[in-house]
C-alpha positions as CSV (number, residue, x, y, z in Angstrom):
1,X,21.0,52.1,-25.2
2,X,18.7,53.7,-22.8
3,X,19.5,54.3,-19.7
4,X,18.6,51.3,-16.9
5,X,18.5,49.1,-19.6
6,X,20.8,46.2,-19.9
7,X,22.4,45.2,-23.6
8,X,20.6,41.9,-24.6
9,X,23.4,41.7,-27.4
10,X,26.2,41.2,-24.5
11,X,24.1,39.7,-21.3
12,X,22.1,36.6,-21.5
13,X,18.2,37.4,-20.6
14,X,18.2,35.6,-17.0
15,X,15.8,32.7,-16.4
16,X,14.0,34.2,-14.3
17,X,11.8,31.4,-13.8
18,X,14.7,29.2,-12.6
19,X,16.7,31.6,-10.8
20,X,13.1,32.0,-8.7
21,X,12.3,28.2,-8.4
22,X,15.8,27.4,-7.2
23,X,15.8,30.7,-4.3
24,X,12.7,31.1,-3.0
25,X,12.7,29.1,0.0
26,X,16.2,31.0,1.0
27,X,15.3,34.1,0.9
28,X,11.4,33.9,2.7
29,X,13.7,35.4,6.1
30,X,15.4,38.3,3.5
31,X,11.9,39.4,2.7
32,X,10.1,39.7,5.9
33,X,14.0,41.4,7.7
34,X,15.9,42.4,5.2
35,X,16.3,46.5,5.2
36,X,15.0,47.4,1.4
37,X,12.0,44.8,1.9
38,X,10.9,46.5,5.5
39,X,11.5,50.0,3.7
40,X,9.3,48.9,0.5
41,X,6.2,47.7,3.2
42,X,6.8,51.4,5.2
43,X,6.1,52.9,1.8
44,X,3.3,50.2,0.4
45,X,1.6,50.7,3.7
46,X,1.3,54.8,2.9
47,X,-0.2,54.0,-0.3
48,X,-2.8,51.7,1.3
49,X,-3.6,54.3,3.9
50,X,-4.8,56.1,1.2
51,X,-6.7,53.4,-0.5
52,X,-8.5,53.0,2.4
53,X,-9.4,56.9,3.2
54,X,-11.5,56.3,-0.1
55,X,-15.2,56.1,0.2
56,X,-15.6,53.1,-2.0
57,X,-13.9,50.2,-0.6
58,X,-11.9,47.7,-1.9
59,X,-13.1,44.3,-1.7
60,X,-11.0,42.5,-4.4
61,X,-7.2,42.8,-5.0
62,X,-5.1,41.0,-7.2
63,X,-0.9,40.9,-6.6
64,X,0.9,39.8,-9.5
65,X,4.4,38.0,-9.1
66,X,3.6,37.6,-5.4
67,X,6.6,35.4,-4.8
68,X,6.9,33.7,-1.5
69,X,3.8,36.1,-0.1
70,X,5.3,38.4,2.2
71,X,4.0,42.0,0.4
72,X,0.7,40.2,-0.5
73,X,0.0,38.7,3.2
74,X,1.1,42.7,3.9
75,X,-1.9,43.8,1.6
76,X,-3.8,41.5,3.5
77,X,-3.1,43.3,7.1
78,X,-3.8,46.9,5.6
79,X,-7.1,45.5,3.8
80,X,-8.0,43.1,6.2
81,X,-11.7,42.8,4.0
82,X,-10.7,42.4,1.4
83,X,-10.0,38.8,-0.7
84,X,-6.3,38.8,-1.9
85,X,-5.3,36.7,-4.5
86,X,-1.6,36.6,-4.8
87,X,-0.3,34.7,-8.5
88,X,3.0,33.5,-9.6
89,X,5.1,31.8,-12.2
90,X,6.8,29.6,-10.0
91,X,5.7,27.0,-8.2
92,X,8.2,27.0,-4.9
93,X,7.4,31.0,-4.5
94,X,3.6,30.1,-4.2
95,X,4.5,26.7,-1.6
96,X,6.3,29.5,0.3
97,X,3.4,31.9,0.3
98,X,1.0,28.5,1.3
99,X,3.0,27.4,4.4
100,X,3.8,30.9,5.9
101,X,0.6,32.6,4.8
102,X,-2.6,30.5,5.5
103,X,-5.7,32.7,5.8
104,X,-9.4,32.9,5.1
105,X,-9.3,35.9,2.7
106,X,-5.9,35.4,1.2
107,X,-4.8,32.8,-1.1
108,X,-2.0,31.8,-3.5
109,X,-2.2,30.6,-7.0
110,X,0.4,28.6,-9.4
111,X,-0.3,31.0,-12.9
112,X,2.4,30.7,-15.1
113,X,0.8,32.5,-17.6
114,X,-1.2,35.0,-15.3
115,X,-4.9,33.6,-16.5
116,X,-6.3,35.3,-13.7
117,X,-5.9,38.9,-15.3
118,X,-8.7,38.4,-17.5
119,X,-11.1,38.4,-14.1
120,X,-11.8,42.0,-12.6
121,X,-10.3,43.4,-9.7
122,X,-10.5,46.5,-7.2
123,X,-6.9,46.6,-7.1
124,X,-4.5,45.1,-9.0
125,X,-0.6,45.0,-7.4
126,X,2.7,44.5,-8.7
127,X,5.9,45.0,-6.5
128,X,9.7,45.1,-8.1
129,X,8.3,42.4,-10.5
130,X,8.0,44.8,-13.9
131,X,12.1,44.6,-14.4
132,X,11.6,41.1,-14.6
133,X,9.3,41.0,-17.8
134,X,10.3,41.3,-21.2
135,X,7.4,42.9,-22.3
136,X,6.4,45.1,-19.5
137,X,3.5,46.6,-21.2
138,X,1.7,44.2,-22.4
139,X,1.7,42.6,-18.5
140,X,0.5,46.4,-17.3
141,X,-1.7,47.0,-20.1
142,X,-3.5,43.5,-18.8
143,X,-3.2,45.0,-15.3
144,X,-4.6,48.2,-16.2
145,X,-7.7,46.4,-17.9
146,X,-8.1,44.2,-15.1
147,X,-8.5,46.4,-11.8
148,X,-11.5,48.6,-12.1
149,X,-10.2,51.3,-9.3
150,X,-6.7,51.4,-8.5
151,X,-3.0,50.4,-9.6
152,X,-0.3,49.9,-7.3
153,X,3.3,49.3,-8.1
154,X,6.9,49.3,-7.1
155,X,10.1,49.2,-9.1
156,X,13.6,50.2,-9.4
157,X,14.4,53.3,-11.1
158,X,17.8,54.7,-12.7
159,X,21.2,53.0,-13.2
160,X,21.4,48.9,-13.6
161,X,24.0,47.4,-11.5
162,X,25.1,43.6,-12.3
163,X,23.5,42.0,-8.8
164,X,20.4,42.7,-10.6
165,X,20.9,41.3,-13.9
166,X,22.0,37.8,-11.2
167,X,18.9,38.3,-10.1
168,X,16.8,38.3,-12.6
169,X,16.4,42.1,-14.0
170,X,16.1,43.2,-17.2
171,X,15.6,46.7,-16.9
172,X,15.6,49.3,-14.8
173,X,13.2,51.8,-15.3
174,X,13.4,55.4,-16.2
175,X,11.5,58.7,-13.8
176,X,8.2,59.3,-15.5
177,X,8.3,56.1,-17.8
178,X,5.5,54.0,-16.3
179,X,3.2,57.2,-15.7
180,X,3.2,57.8,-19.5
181,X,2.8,54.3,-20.6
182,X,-0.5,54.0,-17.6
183,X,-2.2,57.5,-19.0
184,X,-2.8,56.2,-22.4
185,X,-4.5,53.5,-20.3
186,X,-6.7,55.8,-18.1
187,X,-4.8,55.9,-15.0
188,X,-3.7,58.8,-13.2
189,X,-1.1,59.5,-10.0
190,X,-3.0,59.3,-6.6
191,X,0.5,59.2,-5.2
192,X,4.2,58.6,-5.8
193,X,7.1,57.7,-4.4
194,X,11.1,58.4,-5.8
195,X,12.1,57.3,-3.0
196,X,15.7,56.7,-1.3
197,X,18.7,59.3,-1.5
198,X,21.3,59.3,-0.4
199,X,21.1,56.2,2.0
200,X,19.6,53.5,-0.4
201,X,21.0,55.1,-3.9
202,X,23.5,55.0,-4.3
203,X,24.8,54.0,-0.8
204,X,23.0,50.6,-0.5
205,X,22.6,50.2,-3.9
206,X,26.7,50.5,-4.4
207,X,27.3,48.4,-1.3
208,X,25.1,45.1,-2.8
209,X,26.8,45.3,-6.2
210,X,29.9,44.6,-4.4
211,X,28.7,42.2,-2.2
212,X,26.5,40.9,-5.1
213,X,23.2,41.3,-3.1
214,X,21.1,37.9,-3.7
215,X,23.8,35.4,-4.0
216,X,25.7,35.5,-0.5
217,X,25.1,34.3,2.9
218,X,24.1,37.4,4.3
219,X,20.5,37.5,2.6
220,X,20.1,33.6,2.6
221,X,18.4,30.8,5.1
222,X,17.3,32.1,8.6
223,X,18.2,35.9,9.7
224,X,20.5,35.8,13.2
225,X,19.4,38.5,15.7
226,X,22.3,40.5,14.6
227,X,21.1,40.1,11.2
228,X,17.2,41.6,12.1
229,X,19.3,44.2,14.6
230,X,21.2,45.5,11.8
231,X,18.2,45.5,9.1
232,X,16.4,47.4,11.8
233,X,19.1,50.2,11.7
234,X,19.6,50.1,8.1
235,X,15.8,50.7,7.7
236,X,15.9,54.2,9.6
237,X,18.0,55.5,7.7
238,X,16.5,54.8,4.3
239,X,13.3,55.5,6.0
240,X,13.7,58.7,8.1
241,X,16.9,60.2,6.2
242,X,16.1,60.0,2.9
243,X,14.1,61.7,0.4
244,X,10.5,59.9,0.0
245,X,9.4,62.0,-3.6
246,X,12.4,63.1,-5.2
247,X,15.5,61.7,-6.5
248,X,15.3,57.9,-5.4
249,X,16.2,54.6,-7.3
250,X,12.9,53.3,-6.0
251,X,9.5,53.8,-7.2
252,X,6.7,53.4,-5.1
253,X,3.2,54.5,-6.9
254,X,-0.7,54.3,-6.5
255,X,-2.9,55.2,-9.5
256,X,-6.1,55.5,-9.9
257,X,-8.8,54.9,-13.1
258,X,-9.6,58.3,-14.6
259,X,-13.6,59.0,-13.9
């Protein structure tokens, strides 16, 4: 078995579709506070600094497996021209991203079966949504063919722990996996991320297997001010004490069409 993948002959593939449906609404607070979400946007918003120190703009960006909206109302601040279309499998993730997210150039679709690929985009985004797919590349070959500039993506990297199969994972990926899969489709690195040790992997990573991360109180409902305090902490340290391009669980990466 490769490693970061889990045994489909001994673990039941998660319904990811349910498990979503069912959690969405709980976790809206976990995903604009919690410490690995702030961390992901700190590194997203890097990425788009980039994107938009290019001379062509981007007018058009598609984020697939937007969920309840937060990173794709966050592409929406950093390309504030831009018209965001955020799609989803399930329905309560896109009612989410409707009643927190209502603006002009940014809206949320219900696409169980991700029709809108076959349009064109500028960018074309997909953030920790890849371990959720059975057949990755087929849904990142239809990315690739889709945006016309760029590629940007997130996902975890390295050793599966069990919160993330309850989750919804299948896979974690391995260093160097994606970029060779995205070449044969004529996309290159612009920049990427392996970001997070020691203070998110294994440190954080370790401390939500035991508390199995996703299922307890602590990332559920409305965040206290004790909660947000301590998610504020948490965040410099994954932020300002760990490594940002080598050796981290999480991938963070923009890629651009060849030419």
């Amino acid at each position: 078995m490769l490693e970061g993948t889990v045994s489909m002959s001994s673990t039941p593939i998660p319904d990811n579709k349910k498990i979503y449906d069912e959690t969405w609404a709980d976790w809206v607070d976990m995903k604009k506070y919690g410490p690995a979400s702030r961390w992901l946007h700190a590194l997203l918003r890097r990425q788009l600094a980039l994107v938009r120190a290019q001379t062509r703009p981007v007018t058009t960006v598609l984020d697939v497996g937007c969920g309840e909206g937060t990173v794709t109302n966050l592409l929406h601040t950093e390309l504030p021209e831009a018209q965001i279309t955020g799609i989803d499998f399930s329905a309560s993730g896109i009612a989410c991203a409707q009643h927190e997210y209502p603006h002009d150039k940014l809206r949320f679709v219900h696409d169980e079966d991700s029709t809108l690929l076959n349009e064109q985009y500028d960018l074309v985004s997909a953030f920790e949504v890849l371990e959720h797919v059975e057949d990755w590349q087929d849904v990142l070959g239809r990315m690739a063919d889709a945006s016309t500039q760029y590629l940007l993506l997130s996902f975890p990297v390295g050793r599966m722990r069990a919160f993330e199969v309850h989750v919804g994972h299948l896979r974690n990926f391995k260093q160097g996996e994606v970029e060779a899969f995205l070449a044969t489709k004529g996309f290159v690195p612009k920049n990427i991320f392996y970001a997070g040790f020691p203070f998110y992997n294994p440190l954080y990573r370790e401390l939500c297997n035991l508390t199995d991360s996703g299922s307890n109180s602590l990332t559920r409902g409305t965040f206290s001010w004790y909660q947000k305090l301590l998610g504020s902490v948490i965040l410099f340290f994954f932020d300002h004490l760990s490594t940002r391009r080598h050796l981290g669980n999480q991938f963070c990466g923009l890629f651009v069409r060849k030419g």
